[in-house]
Backbone as XML, in Angstrom:
<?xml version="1.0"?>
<chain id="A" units="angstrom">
  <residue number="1" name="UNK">
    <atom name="N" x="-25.616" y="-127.508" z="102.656"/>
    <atom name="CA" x="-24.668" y="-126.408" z="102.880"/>
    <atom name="C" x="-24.323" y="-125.738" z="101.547"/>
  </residue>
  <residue number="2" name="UNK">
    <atom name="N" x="-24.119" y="-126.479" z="100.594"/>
    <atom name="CA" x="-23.858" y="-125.580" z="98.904"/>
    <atom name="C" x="-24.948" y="-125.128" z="98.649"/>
  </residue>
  <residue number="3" name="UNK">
    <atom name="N" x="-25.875" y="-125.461" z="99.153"/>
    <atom name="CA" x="-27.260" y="-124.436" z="98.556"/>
    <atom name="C" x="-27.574" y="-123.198" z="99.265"/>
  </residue>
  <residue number="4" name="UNK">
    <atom name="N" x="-26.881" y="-123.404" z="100.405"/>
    <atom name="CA" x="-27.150" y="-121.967" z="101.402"/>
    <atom name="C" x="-25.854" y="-121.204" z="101.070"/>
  </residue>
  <residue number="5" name="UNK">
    <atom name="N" x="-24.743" y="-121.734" z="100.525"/>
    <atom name="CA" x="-23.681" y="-120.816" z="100.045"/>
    <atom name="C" x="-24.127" y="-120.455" z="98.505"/>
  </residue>
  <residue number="6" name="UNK">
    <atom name="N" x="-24.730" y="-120.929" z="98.371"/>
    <atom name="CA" x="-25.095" y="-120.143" z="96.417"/>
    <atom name="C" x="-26.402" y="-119.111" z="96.726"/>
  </residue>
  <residue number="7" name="UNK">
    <atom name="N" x="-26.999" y="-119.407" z="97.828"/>
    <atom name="CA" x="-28.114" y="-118.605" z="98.007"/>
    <atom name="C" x="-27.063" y="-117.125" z="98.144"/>
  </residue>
  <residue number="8" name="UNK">
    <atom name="N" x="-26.278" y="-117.418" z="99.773"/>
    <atom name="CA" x="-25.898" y="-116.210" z="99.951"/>
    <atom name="C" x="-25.048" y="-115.989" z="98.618"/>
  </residue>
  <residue number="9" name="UNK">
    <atom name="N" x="-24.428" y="-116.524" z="97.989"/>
    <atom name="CA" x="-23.623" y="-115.811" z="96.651"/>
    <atom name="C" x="-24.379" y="-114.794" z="96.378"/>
  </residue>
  <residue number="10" name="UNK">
    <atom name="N" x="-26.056" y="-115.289" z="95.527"/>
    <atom name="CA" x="-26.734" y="-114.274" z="94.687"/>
    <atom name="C" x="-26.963" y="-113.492" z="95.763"/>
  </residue>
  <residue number="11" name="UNK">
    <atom name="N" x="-27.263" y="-113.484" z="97.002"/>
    <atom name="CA" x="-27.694" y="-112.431" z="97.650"/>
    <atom name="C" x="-26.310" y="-111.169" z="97.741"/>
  </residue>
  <residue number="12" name="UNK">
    <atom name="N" x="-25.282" y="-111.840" z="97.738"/>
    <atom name="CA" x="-24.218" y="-110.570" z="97.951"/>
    <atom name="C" x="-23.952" y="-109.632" z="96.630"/>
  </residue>
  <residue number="13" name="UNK">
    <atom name="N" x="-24.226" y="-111.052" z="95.483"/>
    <atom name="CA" x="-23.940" y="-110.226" z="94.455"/>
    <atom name="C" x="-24.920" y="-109.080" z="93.423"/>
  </residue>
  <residue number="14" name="UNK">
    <atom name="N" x="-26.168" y="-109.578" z="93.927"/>
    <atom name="CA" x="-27.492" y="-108.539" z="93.846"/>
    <atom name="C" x="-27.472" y="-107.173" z="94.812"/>
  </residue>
  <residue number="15" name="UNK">
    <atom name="N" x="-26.520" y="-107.213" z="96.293"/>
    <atom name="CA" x="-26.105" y="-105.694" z="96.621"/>
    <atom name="C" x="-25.361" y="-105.156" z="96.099"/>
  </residue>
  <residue number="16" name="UNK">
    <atom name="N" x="-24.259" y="-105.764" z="95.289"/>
    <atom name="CA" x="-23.355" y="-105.743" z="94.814"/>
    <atom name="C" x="-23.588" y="-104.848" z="93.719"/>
  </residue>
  <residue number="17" name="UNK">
    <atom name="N" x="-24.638" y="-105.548" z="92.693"/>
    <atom name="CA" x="-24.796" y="-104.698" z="91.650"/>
    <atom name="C" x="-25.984" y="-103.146" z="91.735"/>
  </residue>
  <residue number="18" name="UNK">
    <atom name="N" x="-26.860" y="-103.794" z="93.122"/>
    <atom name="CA" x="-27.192" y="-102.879" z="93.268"/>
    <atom name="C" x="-26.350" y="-101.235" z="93.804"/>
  </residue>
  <residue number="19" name="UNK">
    <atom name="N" x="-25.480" y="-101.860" z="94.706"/>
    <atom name="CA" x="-24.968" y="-100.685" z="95.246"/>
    <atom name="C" x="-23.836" y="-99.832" z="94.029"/>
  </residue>
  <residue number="20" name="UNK">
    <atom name="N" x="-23.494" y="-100.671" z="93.090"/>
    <atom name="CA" x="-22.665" y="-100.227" z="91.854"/>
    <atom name="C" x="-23.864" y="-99.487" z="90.766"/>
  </residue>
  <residue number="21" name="UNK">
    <atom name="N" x="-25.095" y="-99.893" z="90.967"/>
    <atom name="CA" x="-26.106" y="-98.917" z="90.128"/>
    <atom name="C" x="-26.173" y="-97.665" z="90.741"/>
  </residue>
  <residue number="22" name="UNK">
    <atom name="N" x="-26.372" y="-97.206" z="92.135"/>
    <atom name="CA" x="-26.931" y="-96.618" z="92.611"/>
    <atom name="C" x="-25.682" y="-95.641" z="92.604"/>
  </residue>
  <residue number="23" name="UNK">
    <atom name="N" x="-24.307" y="-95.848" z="92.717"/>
    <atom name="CA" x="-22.810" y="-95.112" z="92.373"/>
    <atom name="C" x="-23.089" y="-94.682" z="91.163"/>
  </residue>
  <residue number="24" name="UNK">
    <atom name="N" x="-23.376" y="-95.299" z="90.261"/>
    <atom name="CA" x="-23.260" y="-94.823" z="88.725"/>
    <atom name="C" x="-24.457" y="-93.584" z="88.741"/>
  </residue>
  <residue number="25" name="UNK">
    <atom name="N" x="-25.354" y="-94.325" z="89.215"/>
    <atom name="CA" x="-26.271" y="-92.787" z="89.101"/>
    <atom name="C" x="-26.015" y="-91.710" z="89.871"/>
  </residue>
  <residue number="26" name="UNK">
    <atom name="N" x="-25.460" y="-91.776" z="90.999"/>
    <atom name="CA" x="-25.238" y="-90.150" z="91.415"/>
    <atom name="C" x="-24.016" y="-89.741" z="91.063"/>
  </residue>
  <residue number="27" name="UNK">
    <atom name="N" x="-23.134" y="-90.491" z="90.060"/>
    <atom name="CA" x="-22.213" y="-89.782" z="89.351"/>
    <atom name="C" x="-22.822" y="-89.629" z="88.145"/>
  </residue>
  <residue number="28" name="UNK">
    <atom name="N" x="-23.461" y="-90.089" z="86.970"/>
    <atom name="CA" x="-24.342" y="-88.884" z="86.398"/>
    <atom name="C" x="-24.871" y="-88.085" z="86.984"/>
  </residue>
  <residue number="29" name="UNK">
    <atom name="N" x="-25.599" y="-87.960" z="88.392"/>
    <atom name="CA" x="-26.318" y="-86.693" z="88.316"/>
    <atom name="C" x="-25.557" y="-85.764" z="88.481"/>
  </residue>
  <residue number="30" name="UNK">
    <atom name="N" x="-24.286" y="-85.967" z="89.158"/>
    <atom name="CA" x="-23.195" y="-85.178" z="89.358"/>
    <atom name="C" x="-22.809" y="-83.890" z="88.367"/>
  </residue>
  <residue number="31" name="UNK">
    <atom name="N" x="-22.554" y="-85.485" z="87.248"/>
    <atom name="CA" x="-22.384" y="-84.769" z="85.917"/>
    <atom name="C" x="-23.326" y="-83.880" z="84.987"/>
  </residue>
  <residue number="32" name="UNK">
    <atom name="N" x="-24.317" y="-84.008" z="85.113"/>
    <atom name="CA" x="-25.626" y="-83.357" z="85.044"/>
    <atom name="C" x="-25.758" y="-82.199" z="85.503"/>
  </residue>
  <residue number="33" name="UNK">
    <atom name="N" x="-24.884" y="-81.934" z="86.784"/>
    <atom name="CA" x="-25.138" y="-80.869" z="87.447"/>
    <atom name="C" x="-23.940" y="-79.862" z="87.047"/>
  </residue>
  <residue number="34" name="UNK">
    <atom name="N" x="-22.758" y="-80.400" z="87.279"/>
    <atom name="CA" x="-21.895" y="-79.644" z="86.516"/>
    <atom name="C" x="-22.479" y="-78.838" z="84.857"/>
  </residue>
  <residue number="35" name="UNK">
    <atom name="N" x="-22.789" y="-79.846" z="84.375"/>
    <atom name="CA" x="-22.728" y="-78.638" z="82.817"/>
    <atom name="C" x="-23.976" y="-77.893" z="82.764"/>
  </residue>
</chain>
């Protein structure tokens, strides 16, 4: 059971950072677009 809760850990925290990359970039392009 602790190995299937550390699995899902990295799995939440790999959307996690993915979905926080994918924010950061369309607020540069944002910004990109503005100037």
């Amino acid at each position: 059971m602790k190995t299937y809760s550390l699995i899902f850990s990295v799995i939440m925290w790999k959307a996690f950072v993915k979905a926080g990359l994918y924010n950061w970039t369309d607020k540069q392009i944002e910004d990109a677009d503005k100037s």
